[in-house]
TORVEXSE-975066 format. One line per 5 residues: for each residue x negated, y, z negated of C-alpha. Coordinates in steps of 0.25 Angstrom, whole numbers. Each point is the difference from the previous one (the first is absolute). Layout:
BEGIN
X:Y:Z  ...
***
This chain:
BEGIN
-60:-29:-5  -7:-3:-13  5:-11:-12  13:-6:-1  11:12:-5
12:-2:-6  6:12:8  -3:6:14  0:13:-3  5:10:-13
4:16:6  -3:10:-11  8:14:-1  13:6:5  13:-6:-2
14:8:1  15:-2:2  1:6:13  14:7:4  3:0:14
11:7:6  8:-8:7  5:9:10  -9:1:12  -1:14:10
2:12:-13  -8:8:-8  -4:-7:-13  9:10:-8  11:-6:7
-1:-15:-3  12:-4:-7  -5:-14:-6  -13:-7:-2  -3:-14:2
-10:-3:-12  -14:-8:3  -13:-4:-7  -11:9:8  -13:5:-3
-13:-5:7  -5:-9:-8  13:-7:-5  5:-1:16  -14:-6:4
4:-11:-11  14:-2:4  -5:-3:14  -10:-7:-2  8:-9:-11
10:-2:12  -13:-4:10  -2:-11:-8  -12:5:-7  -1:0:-16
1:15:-5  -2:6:-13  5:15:-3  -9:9:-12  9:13:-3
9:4:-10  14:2:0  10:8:-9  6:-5:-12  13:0:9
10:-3:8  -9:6:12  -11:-9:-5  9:-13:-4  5:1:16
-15:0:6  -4:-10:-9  12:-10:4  -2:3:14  -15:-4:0
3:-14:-8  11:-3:10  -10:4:11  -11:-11:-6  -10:11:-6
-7:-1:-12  4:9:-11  -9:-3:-11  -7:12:1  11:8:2
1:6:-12  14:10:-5  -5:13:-5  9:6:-11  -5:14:0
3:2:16  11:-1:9  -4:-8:14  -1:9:13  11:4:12
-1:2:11  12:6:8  -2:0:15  9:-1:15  -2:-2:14
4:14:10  -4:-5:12  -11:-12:5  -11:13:-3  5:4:-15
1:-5:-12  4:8:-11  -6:-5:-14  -1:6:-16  -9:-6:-8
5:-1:-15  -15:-5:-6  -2:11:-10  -6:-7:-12  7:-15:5
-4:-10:-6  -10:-7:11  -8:13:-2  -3:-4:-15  -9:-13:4
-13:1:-5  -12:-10:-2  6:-7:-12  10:-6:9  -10:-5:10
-3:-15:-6  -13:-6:6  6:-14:0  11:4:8  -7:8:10
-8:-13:2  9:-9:1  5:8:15  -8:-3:14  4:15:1
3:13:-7  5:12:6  -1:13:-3  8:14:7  -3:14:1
11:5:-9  -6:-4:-12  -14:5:1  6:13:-1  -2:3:-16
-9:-4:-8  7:-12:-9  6:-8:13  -16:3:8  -4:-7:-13
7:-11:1  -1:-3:14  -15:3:1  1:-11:-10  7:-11:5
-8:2:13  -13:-1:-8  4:-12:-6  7:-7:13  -16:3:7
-4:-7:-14  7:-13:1  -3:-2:13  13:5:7  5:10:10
4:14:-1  11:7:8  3:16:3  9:3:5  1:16:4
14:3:-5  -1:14:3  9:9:-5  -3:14:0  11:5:-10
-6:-12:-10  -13:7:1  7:14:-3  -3:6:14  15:3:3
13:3:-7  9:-9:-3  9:2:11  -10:-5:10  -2:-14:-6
1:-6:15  -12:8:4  -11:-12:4  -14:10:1  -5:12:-6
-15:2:2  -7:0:-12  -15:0:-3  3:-2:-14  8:-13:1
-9:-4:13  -13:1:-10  9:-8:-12  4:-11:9  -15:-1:6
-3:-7:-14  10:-9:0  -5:-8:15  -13:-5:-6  8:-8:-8
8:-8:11  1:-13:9  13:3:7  3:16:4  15:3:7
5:13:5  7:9:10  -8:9:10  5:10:-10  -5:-7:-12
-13:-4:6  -2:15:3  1:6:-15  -7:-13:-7  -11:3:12
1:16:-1  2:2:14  11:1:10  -7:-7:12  5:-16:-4
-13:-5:7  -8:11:-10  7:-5:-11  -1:-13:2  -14:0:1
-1:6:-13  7:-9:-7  -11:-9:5  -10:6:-5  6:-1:-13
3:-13:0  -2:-15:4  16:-3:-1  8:-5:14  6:12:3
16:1:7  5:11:7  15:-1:1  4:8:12  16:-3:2
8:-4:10  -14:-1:6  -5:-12:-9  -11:2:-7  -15:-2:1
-11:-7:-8  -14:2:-2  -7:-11:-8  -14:4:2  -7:13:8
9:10:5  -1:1:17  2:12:7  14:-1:2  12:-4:-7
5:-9:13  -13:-9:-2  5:-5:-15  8:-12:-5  13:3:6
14:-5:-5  11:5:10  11:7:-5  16:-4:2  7:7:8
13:3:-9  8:11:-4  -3:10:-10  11:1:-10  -7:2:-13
-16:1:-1  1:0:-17  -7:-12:-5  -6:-4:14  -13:0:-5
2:-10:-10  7:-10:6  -12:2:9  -11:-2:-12  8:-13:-5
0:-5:16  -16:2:-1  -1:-5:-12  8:-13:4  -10:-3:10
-13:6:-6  1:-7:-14  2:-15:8  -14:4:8  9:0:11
-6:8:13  1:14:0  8:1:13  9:-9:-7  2:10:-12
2:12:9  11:-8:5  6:-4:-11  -1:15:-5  6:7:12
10:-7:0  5:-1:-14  -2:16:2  9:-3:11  11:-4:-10
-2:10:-9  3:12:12  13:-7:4  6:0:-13  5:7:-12
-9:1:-13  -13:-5:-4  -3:-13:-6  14:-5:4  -5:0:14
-12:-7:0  3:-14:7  0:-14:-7  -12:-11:6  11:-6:7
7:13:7  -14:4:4  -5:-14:4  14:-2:9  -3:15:6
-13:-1:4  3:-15:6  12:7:7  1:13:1  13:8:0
10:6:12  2:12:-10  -8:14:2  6:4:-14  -3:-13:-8
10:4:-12  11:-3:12  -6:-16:2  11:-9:-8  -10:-12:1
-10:7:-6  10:6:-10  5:-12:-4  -14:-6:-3  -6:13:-7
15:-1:-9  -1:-14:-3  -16:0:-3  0:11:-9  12:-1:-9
-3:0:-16  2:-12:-8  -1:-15:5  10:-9:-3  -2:-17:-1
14:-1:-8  9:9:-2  12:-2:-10  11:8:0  12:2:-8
11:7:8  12:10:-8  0:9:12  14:-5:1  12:10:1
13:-5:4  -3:-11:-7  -1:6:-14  11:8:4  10:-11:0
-7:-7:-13  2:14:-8  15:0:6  2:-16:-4  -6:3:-13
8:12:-3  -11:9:-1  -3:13:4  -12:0:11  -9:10:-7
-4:-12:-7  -7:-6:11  -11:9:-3  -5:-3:-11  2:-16:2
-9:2:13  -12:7:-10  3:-13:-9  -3:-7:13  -13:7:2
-3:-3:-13  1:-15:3  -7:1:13  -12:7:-9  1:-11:-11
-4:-10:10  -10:7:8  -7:4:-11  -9:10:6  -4:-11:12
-1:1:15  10:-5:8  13:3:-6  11:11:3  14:4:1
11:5:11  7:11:-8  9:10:7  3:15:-2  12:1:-2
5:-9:-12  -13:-3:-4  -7:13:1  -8:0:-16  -3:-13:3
-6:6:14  -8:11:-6  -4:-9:-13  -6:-10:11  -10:11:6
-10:-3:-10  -8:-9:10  -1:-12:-8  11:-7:9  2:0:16
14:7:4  9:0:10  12:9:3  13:-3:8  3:10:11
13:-9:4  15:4:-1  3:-14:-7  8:-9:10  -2:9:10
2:-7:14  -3:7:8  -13:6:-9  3:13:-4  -9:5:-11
4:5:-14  -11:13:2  9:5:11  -6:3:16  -12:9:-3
-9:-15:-5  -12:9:0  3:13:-8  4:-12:-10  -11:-8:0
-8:13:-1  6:1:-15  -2:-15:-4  -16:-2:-7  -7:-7:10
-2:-13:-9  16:-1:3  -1:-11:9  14:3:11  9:-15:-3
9:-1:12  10:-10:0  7:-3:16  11:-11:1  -8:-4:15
4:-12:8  -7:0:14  13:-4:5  7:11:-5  10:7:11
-10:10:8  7:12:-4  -2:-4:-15  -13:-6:1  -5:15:9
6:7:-11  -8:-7:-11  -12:-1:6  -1:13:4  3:5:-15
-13:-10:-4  -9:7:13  3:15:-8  -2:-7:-15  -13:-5:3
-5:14:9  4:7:-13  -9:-9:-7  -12:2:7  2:15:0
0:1:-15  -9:-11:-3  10:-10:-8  0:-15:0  11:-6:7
9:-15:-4  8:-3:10  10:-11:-7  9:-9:11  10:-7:-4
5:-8:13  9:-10:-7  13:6:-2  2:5:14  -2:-13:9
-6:-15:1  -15:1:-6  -11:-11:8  -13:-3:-2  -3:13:9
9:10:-4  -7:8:-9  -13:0:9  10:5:11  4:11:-9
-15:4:-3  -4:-1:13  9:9:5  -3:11:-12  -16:-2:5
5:2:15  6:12:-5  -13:7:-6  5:-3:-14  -12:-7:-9
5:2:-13  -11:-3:-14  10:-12:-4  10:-8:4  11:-4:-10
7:-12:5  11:-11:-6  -5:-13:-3  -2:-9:12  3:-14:0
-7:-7:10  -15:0:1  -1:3:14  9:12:-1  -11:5:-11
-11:-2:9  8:6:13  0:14:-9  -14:-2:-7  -5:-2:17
8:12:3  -6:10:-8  -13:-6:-1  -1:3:16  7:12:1
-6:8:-14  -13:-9:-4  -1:11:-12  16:0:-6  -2:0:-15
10:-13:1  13:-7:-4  8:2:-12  14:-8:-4  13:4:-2
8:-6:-11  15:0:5  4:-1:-15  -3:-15:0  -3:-7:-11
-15:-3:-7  -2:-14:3  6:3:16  -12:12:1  -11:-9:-5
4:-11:10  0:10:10  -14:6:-4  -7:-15:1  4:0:16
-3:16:0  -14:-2:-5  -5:-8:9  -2:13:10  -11:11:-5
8:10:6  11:-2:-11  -6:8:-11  11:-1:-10  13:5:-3
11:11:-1  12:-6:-9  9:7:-8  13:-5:-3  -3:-12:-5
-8:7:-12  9:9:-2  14:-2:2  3:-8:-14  -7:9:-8
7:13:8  13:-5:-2  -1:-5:-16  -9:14:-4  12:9:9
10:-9:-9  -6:3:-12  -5:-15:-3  -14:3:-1  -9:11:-4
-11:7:7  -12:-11:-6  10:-11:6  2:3:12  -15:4:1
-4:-14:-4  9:-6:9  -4:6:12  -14:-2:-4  3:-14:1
5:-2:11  -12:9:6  -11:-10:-4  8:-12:3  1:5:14
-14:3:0  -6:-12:-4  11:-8:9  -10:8:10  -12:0:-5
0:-15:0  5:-1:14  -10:7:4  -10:-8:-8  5:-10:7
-3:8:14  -14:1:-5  -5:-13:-5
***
């Protein structure tokens, strides 16, 4: 398909922050919160496409805000290509607020009124970067004024120039075109010779046409499907899809047959219908998968149905568009679940293949600690309040070594260390939270029994810390009672869309062997719990290492990995601990807190040392411990 391109395909257009209630069954005007998402056309068709493995670019314009900032982050941590992205600091970026009533009704305001993707206009459109696509694809929405008609009509001209193919995709919205009033922004068709006749001139332009029946009809100017579709021919050369829902969808390449039953067909999936927003472009990146690798087109239909699949059985837009691997592992196996949002091994691949950020190391220094500077601030003869501001000190140390780099974070708590907390939501550091009652045994949490309301108020780049003093060979009753605390932690989770560490720590509570802890973490995957990362104390025999790294490796091939506990053991004990460590690739770093900062605490809380001291100090010890890893892992490598 054409010369070597450095990307697969660049969408052009709409781009939003979609607000969706998240109460299912009422009336938009009675949603009580909104789950917040990247949506529009153009920007979802990226996303999936990003997450099918093909190599995306996104042309639009955002606000000069923090709207804007959050489309942008999510399409970097998605894989797409922004450089063409650009911030435009006269408008703000578009909303859209929108609900599910019932499988049949989908309330949705659009907020587009002079937003920012509206304001693209021909300048923005570089020839080089077109070029440098397989693909360009183009929507309906923005052939609606005359500046974004521009623009578009541009990129497709020079797309056909270099060589390259050109998508449309119908995208109709009535109320975008001004045919209804903003209260009927669900509407799908309004029949309109005027529109009809505008998009007419778009079709000569295009190699790859996609639509519903009802899209087909107003770019064909006639309500008979087989009418229309025969008209888009006439117009032009392009293969032409006609998505037809839970039906599939049919393609026709070439000349038009005298039914609809005699095209390509690609069956449809037999799922349940819980929200059809964004269903048709998970369906375009599924297409596109398959048509951009020259892969046969029942292939693509099959692709496409099914990642529309995805897209009906869940909640929001892009956020449901399946991962290569979910998609892969579905079509090779299929799922017991009508209502394919309930299927947990699907769940757990679709969480785990899309979470933001990658981590190959991860060094952490951990102040989450409570009881712990509540006994330093009473040995020291100081009142607690001081804590505070030694934890932002702290902060200041962890961001001293970082220096702006990947792969570096902090384990700060809420309660004594709440600045330091919400100083660290910059994003320039990974985070993690406790949830723990410290000491706790059984595990009770500090946030009370309602785990959900309380992670519904922690920023979702809080990653949940959970510290459980587990052995496998607890008494039943104990070990019941702790595991089923675990089982509710990690549902919360999920539901709000939080990180979990699960830290065990087996050591103090019975005999440790070289499969103890592998026990202990079988028995959390028995349970259903795969938590992001495992914190675990330093092990001391190899084969106890790789009876863990086997474990998870088996049981949740996708786990972000291992991190170390410190125990408050001294320097030169951690680095000997991180040479056997850093044998295993599933150990990705550490978690150590105490000893970094327990000399400092207690000499700043005693008045010993200032503020720059105690900074310095702990910043010390942080590199020391991080080069202690990093040539361990050096070691590993070579």
């Amino acid at each position: 398909m054409g010369n070597a391109a450095a990307l697969d395909l660049i969408t052009i257009g709409r781009c939003s922050v979609d607000l969706y209630g998240e109460q299912v069954g009422g009336r938009l005007e009675d949603m009580g919160s909104f789950a917040k998402y990247i949506g529009g056309c153009p920007a979802n068709i990226a996303v999936g496409s990003a997450r099918l493995g093909l190599k995306a670019g996104f042309l639009s314009r955002v606000g000069d805000e923090h709207m804007g900032r959050f489309v942008r982050e999510i399409l970097v941590d998605e894989g797409v290509d922004t450089s063409r992205l650009k911030t435009d600091p006269d408008r703000l970026t578009a909303l859209v607020i929108l609900g599910i009533r019932d499988q049949d009704t989908f309330p949705l305001i659009f907020y587009r009124e002079n937003c920012a993707d509206m304001a693209i206009c021909e300048e923005d459109i570089d020839p080089h970067y077109i070029a440098s696509a397989k693909a360009v694809v183009v929507t309906g929405t923005h052939f609606t004024t005359p500046g974004v008609e521009a623009a578009s009509r541009k990129a497709a001209r020079l797309a056909r120039e270099a060589g390259r193919k050109v998508v449309f995709d119908v995208d109709y919205r009535p109320v975008l075109w001004g045919l209804t009033g903003h209260g009927l922004g669900e509407e799908r068709f309004v029949e309109n010779a005027d529109v009809s006749k505008h998009l007419q001139t778009i079709l000569p332009l295009c190699d790859l046409i996609v639509g519903t029946e009802e899209e087909l009809h107003i770019a064909g100017g006639t309500t008979d499907t087989l009418a229309a579709i025969r008209k888009v021919r006439e117009l032009s050369e392009a293969t032409i899809v006609c998505k037809r829902g839970p039906m599939g969808c049919v393609v026709f390449p070439g000349v038009i047959p005298d039914s609809l039953e005699d095209g390509i067909k690609g069956p449809g999936f037999p799922v349940e219908v819980y929200n059809v927003l964004g269903a048709g472009d998970a369906f375009m990146s599924g297409f596109l998968r398959g048509w951009l690798r020259d892969e046969p087109l029942e292939t693509c239909c099959k692709y496409a149905n099914a990642c529309g699949a995805f897209a009906v059985s869940r909640h929001g837009c892009a956020p449901a568009v399946p991962s290569w691997t979910e998609l892969t592992c579905y079509l090779a196996n299929g799922s017991d679940h009508h209502a394919l949002r309930e299927d947990p091994d699907l769940n757990r691949i679709h969480w785990s293949t899309t979470r933001r950020r990658h981590y190959n190391k991860l060094c952490i220094f951990a102040f989450d600690h409570r009881s712990q500077f509540e006994e330093l601030a009473k040995d020291c003869g100081t009142d607690i309040a001081r804590v505070g501001a030694f934890k932002t000190l702290a902060l200041d140390a962890a961001r001293k070594v970082a220096a702006g780099r990947e792969g570096f974070g902090v384990l700060i708590d809420d309660r004594l260390g709440r600045d330091a907390l919400h100083a660290a939501a910059d994003g320039d550091l990974w985070v993690g939270r406790p949830i723990e009652l410290p000491g706790s045994r059984p595990l009770t949490f500090e946030e009370g029994p309602d785990l959900g309301g309380a992670l519904a108020e922690w920023p979702l780049t809080n990653c949940v810390k959970c510290l459980v003093f587990y052995h496998p060979d607890d008494p039943e009753d104990l070990r019941l009672a702790q595991e089923k605390e675990v089982v509710r932690l990690f549902d919360a989770c999920r539901r709000t869309g939080h990180e979990l560490l699960l830290e065990i720590i087996a050591s103090r509570h019975g005999p440790i062997d070289e499969g103890t802890l592998a026990r202990a973490i079988t028995r959390f995957y028995d349970l259903g719990v795969a938590p992001d990362w495992w914190k675990l104390e330093p092990l001391t025999e190899d084969a106890a290492w790789r009876a863990v790294c086997d474990t998870i490796e088996a049981r949740d091939p996708h786990c972000r990995g291992i991190l170390l506990l410190g125990l408050e053991r001294p320097l030169e004990d951690l680095n000997a601990a991180f040479v056997l460590a850093a044998r295993h690739a599933l150990v990705k770093g550490f978690a150590v807190g105490r000893s970094i900062f327990a000399e400092p605490a207690r000499a700043w809380l005693k008045g010993e040392i200032d503020d720059a001291e105690a900074t310095d100090q702990m910043a010390r010890r942080f590199t020391e411990l991080i080069s202690g890893w990093e040539q361990a892992a050096a070691v590993k490598a070579a």
